[in-house]
C-alpha positions as CSV (number, residue, x, y, z in Angstrom):
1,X,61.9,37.7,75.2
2,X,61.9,39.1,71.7
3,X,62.3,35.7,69.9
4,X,59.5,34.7,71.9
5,X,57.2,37.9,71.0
6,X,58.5,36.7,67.3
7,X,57.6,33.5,67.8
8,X,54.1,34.4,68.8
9,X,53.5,36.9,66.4
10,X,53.8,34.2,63.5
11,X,51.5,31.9,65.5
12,X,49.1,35.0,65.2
13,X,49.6,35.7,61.7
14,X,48.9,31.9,60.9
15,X,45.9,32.4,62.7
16,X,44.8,35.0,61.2
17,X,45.4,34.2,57.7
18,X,43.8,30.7,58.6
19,X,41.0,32.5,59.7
20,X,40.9,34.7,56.7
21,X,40.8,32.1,54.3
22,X,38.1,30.5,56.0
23,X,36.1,33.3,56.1
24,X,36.7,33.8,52.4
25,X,35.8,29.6,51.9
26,X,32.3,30.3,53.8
27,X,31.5,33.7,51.7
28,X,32.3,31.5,48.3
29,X,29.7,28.8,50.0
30,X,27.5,31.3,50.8
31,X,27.4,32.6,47.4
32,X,27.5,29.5,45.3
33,X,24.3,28.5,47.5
34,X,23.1,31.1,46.0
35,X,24.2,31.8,42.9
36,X,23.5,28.2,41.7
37,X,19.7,28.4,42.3
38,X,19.3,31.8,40.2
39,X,21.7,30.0,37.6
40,X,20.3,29.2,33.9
41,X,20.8,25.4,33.4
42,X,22.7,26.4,30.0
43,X,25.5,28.2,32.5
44,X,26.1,26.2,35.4
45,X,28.7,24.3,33.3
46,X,30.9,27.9,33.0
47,X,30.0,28.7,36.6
48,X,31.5,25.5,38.1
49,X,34.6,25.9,36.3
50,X,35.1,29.9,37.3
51,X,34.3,28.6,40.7
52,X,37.2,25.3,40.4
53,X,39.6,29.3,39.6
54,X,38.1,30.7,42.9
55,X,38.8,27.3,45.3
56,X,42.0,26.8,43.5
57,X,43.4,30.9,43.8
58,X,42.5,31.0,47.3
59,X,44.4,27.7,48.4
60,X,47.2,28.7,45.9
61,X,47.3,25.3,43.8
62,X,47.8,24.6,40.3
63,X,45.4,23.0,39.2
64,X,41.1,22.5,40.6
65,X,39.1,18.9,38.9
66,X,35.5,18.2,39.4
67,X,35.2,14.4,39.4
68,X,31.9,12.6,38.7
69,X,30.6,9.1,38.9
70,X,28.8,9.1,35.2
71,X,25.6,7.2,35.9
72,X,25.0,5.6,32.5
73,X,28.4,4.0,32.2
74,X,29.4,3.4,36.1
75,X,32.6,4.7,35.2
76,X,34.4,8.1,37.0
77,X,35.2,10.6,34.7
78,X,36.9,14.1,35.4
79,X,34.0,16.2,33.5
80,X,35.7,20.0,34.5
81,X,39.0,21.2,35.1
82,X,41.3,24.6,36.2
83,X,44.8,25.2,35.9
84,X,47.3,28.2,36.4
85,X,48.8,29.5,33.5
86,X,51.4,27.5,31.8
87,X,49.7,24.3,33.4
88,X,48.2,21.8,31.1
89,X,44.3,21.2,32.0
90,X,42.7,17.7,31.9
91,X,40.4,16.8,28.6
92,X,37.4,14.9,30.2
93,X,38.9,11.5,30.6
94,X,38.2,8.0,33.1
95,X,40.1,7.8,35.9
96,X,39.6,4.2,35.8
97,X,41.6,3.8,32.9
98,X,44.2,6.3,34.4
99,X,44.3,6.3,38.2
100,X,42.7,3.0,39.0
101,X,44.1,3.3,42.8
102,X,43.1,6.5,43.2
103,X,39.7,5.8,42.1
104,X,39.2,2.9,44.2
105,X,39.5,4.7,47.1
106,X,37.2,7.4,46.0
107,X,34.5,4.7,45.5
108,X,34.8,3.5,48.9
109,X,34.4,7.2,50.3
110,X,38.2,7.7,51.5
111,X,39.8,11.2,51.4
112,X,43.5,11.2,49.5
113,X,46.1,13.5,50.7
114,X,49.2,12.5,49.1
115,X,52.7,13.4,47.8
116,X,53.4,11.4,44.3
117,X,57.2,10.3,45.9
118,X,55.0,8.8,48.9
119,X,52.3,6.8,46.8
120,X,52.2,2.8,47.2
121,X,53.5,0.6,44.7
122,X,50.0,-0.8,43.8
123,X,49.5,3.0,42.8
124,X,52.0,2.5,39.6
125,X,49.3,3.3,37.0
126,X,48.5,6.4,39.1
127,X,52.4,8.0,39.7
128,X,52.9,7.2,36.0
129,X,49.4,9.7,35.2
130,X,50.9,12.0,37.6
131,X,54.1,12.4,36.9
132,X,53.5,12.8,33.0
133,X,51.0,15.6,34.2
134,X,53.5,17.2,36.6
135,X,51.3,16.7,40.0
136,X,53.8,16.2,43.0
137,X,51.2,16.6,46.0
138,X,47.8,17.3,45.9
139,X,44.2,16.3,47.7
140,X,40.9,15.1,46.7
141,X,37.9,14.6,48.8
142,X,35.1,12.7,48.1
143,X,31.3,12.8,48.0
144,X,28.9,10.6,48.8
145,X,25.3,9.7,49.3
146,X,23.7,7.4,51.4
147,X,26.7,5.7,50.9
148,X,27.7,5.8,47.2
149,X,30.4,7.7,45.7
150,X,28.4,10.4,43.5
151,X,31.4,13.0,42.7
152,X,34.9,14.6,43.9
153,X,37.0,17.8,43.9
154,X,40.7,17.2,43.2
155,X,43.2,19.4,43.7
156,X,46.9,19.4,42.7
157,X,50.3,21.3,43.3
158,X,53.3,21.0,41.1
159,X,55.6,21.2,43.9
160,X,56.3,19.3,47.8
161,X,55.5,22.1,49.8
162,X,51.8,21.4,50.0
163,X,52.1,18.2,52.0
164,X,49.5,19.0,55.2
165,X,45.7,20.2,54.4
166,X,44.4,21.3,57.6
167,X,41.0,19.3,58.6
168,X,38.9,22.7,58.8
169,X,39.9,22.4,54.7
170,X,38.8,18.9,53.9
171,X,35.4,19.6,55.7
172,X,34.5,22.8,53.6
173,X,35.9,21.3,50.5
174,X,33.1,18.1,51.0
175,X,30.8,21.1,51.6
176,X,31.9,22.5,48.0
177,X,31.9,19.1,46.4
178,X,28.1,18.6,47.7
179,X,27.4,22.4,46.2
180,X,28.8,21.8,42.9
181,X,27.1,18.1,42.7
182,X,23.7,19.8,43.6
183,X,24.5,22.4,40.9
184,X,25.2,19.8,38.3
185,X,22.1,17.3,39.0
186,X,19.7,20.0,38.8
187,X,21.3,21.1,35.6
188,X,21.0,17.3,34.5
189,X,17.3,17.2,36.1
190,X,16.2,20.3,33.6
191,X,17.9,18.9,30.5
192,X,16.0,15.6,31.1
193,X,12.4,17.6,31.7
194,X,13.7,19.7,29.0
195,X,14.2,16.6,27.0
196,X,11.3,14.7,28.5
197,X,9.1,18.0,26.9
198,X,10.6,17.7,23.9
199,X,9.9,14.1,23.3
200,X,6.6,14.6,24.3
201,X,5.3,17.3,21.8
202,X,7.4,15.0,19.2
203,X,4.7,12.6,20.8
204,X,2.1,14.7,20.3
205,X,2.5,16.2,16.9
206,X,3.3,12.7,15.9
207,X,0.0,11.4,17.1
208,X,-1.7,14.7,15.7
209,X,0.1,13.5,12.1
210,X,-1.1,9.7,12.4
211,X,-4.7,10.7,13.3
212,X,-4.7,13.1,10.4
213,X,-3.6,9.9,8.4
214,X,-5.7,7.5,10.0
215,X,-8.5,10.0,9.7
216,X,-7.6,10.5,6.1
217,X,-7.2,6.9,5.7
218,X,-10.8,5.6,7.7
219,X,-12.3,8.2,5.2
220,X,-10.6,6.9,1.7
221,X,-11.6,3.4,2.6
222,X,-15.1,4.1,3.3
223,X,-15.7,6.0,0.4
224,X,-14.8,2.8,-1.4
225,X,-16.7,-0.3,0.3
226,X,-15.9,-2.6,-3.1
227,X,-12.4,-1.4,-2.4
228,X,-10.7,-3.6,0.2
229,X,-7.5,-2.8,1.7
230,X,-5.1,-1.3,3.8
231,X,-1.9,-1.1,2.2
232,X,0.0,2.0,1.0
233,X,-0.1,0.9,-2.4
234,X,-4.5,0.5,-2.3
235,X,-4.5,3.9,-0.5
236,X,-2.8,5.7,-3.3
237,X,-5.2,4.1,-6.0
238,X,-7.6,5.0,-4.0
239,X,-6.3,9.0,-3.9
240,X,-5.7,9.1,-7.4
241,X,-9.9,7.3,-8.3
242,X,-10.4,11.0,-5.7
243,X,-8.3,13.3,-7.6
244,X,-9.7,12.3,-11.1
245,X,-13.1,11.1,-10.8
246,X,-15.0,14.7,-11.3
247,X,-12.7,15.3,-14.4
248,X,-13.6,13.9,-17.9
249,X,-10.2,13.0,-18.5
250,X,-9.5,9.4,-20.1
251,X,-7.9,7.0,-17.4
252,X,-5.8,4.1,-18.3
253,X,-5.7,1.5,-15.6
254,X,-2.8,-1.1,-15.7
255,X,-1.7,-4.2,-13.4
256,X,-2.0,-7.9,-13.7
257,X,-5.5,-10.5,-14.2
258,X,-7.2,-10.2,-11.1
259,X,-5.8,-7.3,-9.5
260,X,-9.1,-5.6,-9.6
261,X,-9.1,-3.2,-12.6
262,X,-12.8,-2.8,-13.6
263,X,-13.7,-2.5,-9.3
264,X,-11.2,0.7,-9.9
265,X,-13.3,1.6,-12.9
266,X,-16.6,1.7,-11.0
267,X,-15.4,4.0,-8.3
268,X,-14.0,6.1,-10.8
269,X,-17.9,6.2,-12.5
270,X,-19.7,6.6,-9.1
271,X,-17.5,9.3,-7.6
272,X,-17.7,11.4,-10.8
273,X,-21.0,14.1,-12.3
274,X,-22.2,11.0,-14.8
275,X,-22.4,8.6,-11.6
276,X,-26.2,9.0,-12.3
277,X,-26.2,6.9,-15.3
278,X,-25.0,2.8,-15.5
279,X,-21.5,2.7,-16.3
280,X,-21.2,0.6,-19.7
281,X,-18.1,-1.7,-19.8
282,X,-16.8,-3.9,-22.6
283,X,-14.0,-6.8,-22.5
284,X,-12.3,-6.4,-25.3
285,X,-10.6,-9.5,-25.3
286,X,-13.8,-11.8,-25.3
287,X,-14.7,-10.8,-28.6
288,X,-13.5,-11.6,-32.0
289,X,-12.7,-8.6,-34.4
290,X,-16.1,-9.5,-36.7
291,X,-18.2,-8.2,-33.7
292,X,-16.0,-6.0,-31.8
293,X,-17.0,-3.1,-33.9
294,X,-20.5,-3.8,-34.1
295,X,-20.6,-3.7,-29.9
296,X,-18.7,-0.5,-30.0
297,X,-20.2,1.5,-32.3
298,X,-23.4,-0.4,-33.4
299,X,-24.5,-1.6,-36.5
300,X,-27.9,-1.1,-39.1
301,X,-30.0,-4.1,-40.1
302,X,-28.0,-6.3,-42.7
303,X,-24.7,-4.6,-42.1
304,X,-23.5,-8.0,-42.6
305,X,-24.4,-11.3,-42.9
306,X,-26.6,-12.2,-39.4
307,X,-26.8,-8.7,-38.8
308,X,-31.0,-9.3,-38.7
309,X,-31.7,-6.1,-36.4
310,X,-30.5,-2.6,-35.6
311,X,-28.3,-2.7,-32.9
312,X,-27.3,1.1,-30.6
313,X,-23.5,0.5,-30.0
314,X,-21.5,0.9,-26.7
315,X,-20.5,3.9,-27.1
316,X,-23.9,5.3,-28.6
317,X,-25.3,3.8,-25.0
318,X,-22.7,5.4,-22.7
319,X,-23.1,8.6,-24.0
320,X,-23.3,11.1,-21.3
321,X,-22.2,8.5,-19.0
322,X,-18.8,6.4,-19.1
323,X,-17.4,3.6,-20.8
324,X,-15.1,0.7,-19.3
325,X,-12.3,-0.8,-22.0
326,X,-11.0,-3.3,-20.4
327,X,-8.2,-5.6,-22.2
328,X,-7.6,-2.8,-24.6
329,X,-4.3,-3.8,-25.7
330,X,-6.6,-6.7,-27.4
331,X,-7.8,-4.4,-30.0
332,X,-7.1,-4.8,-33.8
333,X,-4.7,-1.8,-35.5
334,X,-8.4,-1.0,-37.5
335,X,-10.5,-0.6,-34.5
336,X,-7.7,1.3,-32.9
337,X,-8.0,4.1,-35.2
338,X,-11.9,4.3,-35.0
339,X,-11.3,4.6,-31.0
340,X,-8.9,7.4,-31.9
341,X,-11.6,9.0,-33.7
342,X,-14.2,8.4,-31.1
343,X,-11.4,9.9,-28.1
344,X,-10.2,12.9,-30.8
345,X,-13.7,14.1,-31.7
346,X,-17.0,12.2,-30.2
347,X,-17.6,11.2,-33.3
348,X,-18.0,7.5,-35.4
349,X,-20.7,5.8,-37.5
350,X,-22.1,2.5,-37.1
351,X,-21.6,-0.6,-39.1
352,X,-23.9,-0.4,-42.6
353,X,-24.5,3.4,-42.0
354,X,-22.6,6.6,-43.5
355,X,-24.7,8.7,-40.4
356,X,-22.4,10.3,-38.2
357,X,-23.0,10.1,-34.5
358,X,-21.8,12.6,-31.8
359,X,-21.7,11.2,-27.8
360,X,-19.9,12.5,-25.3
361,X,-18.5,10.1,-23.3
362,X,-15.5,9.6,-20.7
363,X,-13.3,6.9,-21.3
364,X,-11.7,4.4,-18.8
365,X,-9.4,1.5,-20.1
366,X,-7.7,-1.3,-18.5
367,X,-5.1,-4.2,-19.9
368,X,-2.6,-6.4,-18.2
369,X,0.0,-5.9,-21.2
370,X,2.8,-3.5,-21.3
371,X,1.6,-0.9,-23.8
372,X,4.9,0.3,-24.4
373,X,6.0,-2.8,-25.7
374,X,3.6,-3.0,-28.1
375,X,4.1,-0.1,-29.5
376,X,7.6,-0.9,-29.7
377,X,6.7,-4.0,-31.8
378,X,4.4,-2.2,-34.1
379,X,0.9,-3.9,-32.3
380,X,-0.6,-0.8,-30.4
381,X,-0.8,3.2,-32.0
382,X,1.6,5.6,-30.0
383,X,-1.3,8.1,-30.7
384,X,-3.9,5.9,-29.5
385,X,-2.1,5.2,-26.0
386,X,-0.8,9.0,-25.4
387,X,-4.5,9.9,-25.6
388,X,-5.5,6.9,-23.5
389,X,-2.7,7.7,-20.6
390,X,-3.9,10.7,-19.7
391,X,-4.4,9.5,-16.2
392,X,-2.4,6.7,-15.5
393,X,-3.2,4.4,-12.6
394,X,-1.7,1.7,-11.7
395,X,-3.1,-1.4,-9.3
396,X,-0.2,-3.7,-7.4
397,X,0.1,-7.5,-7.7
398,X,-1.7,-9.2,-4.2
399,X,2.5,-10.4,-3.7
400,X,3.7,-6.8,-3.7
401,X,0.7,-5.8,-1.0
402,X,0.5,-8.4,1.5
403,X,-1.1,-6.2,4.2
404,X,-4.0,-6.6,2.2
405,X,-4.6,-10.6,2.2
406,X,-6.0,-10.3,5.5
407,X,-8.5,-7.7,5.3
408,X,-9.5,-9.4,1.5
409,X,-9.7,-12.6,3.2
410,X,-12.6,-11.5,6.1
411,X,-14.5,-9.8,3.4
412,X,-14.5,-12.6,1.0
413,X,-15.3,-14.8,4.4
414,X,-18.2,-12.3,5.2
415,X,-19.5,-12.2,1.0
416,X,-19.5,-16.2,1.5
417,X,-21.4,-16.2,4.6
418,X,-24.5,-14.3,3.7
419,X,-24.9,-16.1,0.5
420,X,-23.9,-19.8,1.8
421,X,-25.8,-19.2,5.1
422,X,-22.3,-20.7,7.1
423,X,-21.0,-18.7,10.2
424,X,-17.1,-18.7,10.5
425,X,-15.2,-17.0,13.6
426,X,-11.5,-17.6,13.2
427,X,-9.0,-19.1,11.0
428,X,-6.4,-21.5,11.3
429,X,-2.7,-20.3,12.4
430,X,-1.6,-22.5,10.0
431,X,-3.7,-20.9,7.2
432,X,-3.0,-17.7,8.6
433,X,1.0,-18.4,7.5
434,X,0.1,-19.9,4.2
435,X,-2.0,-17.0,2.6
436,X,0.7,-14.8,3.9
437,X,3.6,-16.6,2.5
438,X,1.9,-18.0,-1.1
439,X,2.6,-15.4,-4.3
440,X,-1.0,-15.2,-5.6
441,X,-0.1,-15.5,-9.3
442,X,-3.8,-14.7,-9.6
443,X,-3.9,-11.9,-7.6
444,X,-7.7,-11.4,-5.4
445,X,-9.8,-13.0,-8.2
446,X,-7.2,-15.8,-6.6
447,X,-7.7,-15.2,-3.4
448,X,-11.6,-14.8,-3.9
449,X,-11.5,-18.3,-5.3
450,X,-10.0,-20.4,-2.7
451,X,-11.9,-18.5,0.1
452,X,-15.0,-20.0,-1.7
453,X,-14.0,-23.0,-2.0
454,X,-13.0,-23.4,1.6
455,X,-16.4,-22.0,2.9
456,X,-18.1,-25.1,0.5
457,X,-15.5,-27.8,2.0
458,X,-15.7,-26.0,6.3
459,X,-17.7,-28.1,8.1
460,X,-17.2,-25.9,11.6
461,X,-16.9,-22.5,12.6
462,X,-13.0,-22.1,11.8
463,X,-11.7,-22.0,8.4
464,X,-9.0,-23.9,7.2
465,X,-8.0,-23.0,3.4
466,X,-6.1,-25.2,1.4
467,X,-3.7,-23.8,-1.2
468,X,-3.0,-24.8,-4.8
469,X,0.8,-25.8,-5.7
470,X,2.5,-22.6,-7.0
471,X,4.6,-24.7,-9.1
472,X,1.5,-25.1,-11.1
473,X,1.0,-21.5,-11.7
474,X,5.0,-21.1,-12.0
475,X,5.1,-19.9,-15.4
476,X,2.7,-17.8,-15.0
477,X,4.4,-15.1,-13.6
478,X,8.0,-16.1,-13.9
479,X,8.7,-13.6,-15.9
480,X,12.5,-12.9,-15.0
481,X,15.2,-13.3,-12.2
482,X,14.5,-10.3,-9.9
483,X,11.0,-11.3,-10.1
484,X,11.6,-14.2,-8.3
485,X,14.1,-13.1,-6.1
486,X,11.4,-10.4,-5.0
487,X,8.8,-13.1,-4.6
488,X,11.2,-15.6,-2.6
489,X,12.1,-12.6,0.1
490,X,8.4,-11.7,0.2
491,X,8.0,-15.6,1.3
492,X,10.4,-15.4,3.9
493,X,9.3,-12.0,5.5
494,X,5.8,-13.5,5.5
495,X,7.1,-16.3,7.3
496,X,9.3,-14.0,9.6
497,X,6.2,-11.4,10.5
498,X,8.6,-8.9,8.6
499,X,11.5,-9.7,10.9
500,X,14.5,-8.5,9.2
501,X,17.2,-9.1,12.3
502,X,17.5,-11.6,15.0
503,X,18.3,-15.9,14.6
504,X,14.9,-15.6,13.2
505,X,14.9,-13.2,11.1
506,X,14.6,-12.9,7.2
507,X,18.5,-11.9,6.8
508,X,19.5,-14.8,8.9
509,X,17.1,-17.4,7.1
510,X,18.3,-15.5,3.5
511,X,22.0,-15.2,4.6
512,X,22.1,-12.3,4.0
513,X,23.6,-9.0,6.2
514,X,20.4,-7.1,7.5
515,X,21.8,-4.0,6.0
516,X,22.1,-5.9,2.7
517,X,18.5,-7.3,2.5
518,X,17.1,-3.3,3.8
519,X,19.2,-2.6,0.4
520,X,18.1,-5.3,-2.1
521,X,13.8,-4.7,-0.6
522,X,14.6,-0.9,-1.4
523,X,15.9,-1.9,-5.1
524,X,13.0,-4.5,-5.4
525,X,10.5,-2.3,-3.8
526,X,9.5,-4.1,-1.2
527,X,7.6,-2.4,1.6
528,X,5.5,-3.3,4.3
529,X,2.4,-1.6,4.6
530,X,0.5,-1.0,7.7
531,X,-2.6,-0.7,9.2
C-alpha cells in the first residue's frame, strides 16, 4: 500500500508541477500580449531577448534562439539568442550555411525534437554545428503563415536528459513563436514608416531646394533674354553680371571668339544706374594704332594729317554712361598708359589739344588672350590689368557647356524664322547627335552661323544642319594634349547621352574603368549641366 500511496504521490506532484509551469507559460503569454503592444519599437529587440531568459528559466535549458526567415535575402538567420552562464551565445549567423538539415525541415513547417547522438547521417553538417557548440538535445518549433516558414524558437540542453517535450509545450511554444514574430514585424513595420517619413521630408525639402533653384534659375534667365542658356557655367555669369552691375567697378570679361563677351557687356550696362544712356563699345582690334587714340579720346581739327574736323572721343561720349573694350589685349604699350590714366583719374586730352577733360565713366573690357601671359612677355602693363580685373568674369567655350547647344539652337531657329518668314517644327535625330557631339571651335557665333545657313538651304518644316569638317578648324583650338583629350570625351558622352556605365557607355567606348573616367572629367572639368 505505501509504495503505491508513493507511487501516486509523484504522479501528483508531476501533475502539479506540469500544471504549474503551464500556468506560468500562459501568464508570460498573457503578458507579452501585452507588453509588446505598449512596447517602443527602439526596445522590442531587448524585450525579446529578456523574454528568450524567461521561456528558457522556466523549462530549465541552456540556451533560448529566435530564428527568422530574413525577407530580403531568403535566407534563415538566428537574429537573438539566451544562454546560461558559462554557455557560449550564438552571433547572428545562417543556419543555411550551418544546419542545412535542420533548416530544411523548418521550411517545410516540421517540429524538431532531437538528441544530437540520434540525428541522421544526412544531418552531418548539423551534428558537427552542434557538437562544436555543445547542444546534446534540444527542440525547435516552427512558425508559419499561410503556409510559409516566417520564424522559429529553438531551444537547447547541454545534456540527454531532456529527450521528451510534452505536446501541451510545443503548442504554447508556437503560441510564443507567433507572439515574438508579431512583436518583431511591427517593430520592422514602424522602422519602414519611420523610414518611409524620413525619405519623404528628404523628398520634400529636396523639392523645396530645387524650386528655390529653379525659381532662382527661371528668374536669372529672364532677366537676360539676349542671354541664352541653361547650363551651370551661363547661370553663374549670369549671377556675377547681378552682383556687379549697380557698382561702378571695372569688369574684365575673358573666354574665346564667339563666346558672347560684348552680350555680357550689355547686360552688365542695362542692369546698372547708367542703363539710361547707350552703352558705347569699341573693338580694339579693328583699328590700327594711328586712329585708335583719336576714337578713344578724340582729336582737334588738324591734329594730324586728314584730321579735317573736330572729333568728341569714346570716352568723352560715354561719359556718365559705360564703355565696352573689347579685344583689349590689342592695345599698343602707349595707349595702355593713357587708359591707365583715364581708369586712375577720369582724366585725358584729345589728340592736337593740351585741354584736359574729366568724364566719369565705368569700364568694361573683353579679350580672348591670356593677359597674364602677356605681361609675362613684356606686351600688356601689370598695372593696367590689376586695375582692369577688378571684376573678373569669365564666359565658357560652347564644348565645355553643351547643355546649352540646344536651347541656342531654338533661339537662333526662332531669330531666323521671323526675319526669313520660314516655319520650322522639329529637327533631325541625326542633327540632334551632330551639334551635340561637334567641338564648336567657334563657339555660338559658330553655332549662330550654321543655324542660318540651314534655314536658307530647309526647304520643309524640319531642319537638317549640316556641319563643317572640324579638321578644318583643328588648329584652331588645338592648343595642347589635355585639350583634346577633354574635347574627345565630351564627343563620346554626347554620343552616349552622358552615359558613363553600361556596353554603351562612354567608359566602355573610351576603355576606360567608370571610376577612372568620373576621375579624369573631374581633373578636366567636365560637367554636365542640367535643365
Amino acid at each position: 500500500m505505501k509504495g503505491r500511496a508513493g507511487s501516486l504521490s509523484r504522479v501528483e506532484e508531476t501533475l502539479r508541477k506540469t500544471i504549474e509551469e503551464r500556468l506560468r507559460f500562459e501568464r508570460l503569454l498573457t503578458e507579452l500580449s501585452t507588453a509588446f503592444v505598449k512596447i517602443p519599437s527602439g526596445e522590442v529587440d531587448e524585450e525579446v531577448e529578456a523574454v528568450l531568459q524567461r521561456i528558457g528559466e522556466i523549462l530549465g535549458v541552456d540556451r533560448t534562439d529566435f530564428v527568422q526567415l530574413m525577407a530580403e535575402t531568403d535566407q534563415v538567420e538566428i537574429t537573438h539568442s539566451w544562454t546560461v552562464k558559462g554557455v557560449e551565445r550564438y552571433e547572428r549567423i545562417t543556419t543555411d550555411e550551418h544546419y542545412p538539415w535542420f533548416t530544411e525541415k523548418l521550411r517545410n513547417g516540421e517540429d524538431l525534437i532531437f538528441a544530437t547522438d540520434k540525428l541522421p547521417e544526412e544531418a552531418e553538417k548539423d551534428i558537427t554545428s552542434l557538437e562544436s557548440m555543445g547542444i546534446k538535445s534540444g527542440m525547435i518549433i516552427p512558425y508559419m503563415v499561410e503556409g510559409a516558414f516566417v520564424c522559429a524558437t529553438a531551444f537547447g540542453s547541454h545534456n540527454d536528459y531532456r529527450r521528451i517535450w510534452p505536446e501541451s509545450h510545443i503548442q504554447r511554444l508556437r503560441l510564443l513563436g507567433e507572439v515574438l514574430f508579431n512583436a518583431l514585424l511591427r517593430k520592422q513595420q514602424d522602422l519602414e514608416l519611420h523610414n518611409a517619413f524620413a525619405e519623404i521630408q528628404k523628398l520634400k525639402n529636396q523639392l523645396q531646394k530645387e524650386n528655390i533653384y529653379l525659381r532662382e534659375k527661371i528668374e536669372t534667365i529672364q532677366k537676360h533674354e539676349e542671354i541664352v542658356g541653361i547650363s551651370d557655367d551661363i547661370l553663374n555669369v549670369l549671377k556675377k553680371v547681378e552682383q556687379v552691375a549697380a557698382m561702378n567697378s571695372s569688369v574684365l570679361i575673358t573666354g574665346e571668339t564667339g563666346t558672347g563677351k560684348e552680350l555680357v557687356a550689355r547686360a552688365i550696362h542695362n542692369q546698372s544706374l547708367r542703363k539710361n544712356r547707350a552703352m558705347v563699345t569699341v573693338n580694339c582690334a579693328t583699328l590700327p594704332d594711328s586712329l585708335v587714340e583719336g576714337e578713344l579720346f578724340g582729336r582737334e581739327k588738324g591734329a594730324y594729317t586728314g584730321a579735317e574736323t573736330k572729333q568728341a572721343g569714346r570716352f568723352e561720349i560715354a561719359d556718365g554712361s559705360t564703355i565696352f573694350l573689347d579685344e583689349i589685349g590689342e592695345l599698343s604699350p602707349t595707349l595702355q598708359a593713357k587708359l591707365l590714366r583715364v581708369l586712375q583719374h577720369g582724366q585725358f586730352e584729345r589728340l592736337g589739344s593740351s585741354k584736359t577733360i574729366t568724364v566719369n565713366v565705368r569700364v568694361i573690357t573683353a579679350t580672348n588672350r591670356d593677359l597674364s601671359k602677356a605681361i609675362r612677355n613684356g606686351n600688356f602693363r601689370e598695372d593696367l590689368y590689376y586695375r582692369l580685373n577688378v571684376f573678373p568674369i569669365r564666359i565658357s567655350p560652347l564644348r565645355e557647356r553643351p547643355a546649352d547647344i540646344f536651347p541656342l539652337t531654338w533661339a537662333f531657329i526662332n531669330e531666323f524664322c521671323d526675319t526669313m518668314g520660314k516655319r520650322i517644327d522639329a529637327i533631325s535625330k541625326s542633327s540632334l547627335d551632330c551639334i551635340q557631339s561637334y567641338p564648336w571651335p567657334g563657339n555660338v557665333r559658330e553655332l549662330r552661323n550654321v543655324i542660318e545657313r540651314a534655314m536658307i538651304i530647309s526647304r520643309d518644316r524640319t531642319l537638317n544642319i549640316e556641319l563643317p569638317e572640324t579638321s578644318d578648324h583643328a588648329h584652331s583650338y588645338d592648343t595642347t594634349l589635355e585639350e583634346s583629350e577633354r574635347r574627345h570625351i565630351l564627343s563620346v558622352l554626347g554620343k552616349t547621352n552622358w552615359r558613363i556605365r553600361g556596353p554603351n557607355g562612354a567608359s566602355k567606348i573610351l576603355g576606360l574603368h567608370p571610376s577612372t573616367l568620373y576621375s579624369r572629367m573631374k581633373k578636366l572639368r567636365i560637367r554636365r549641366s542640367l535643365p
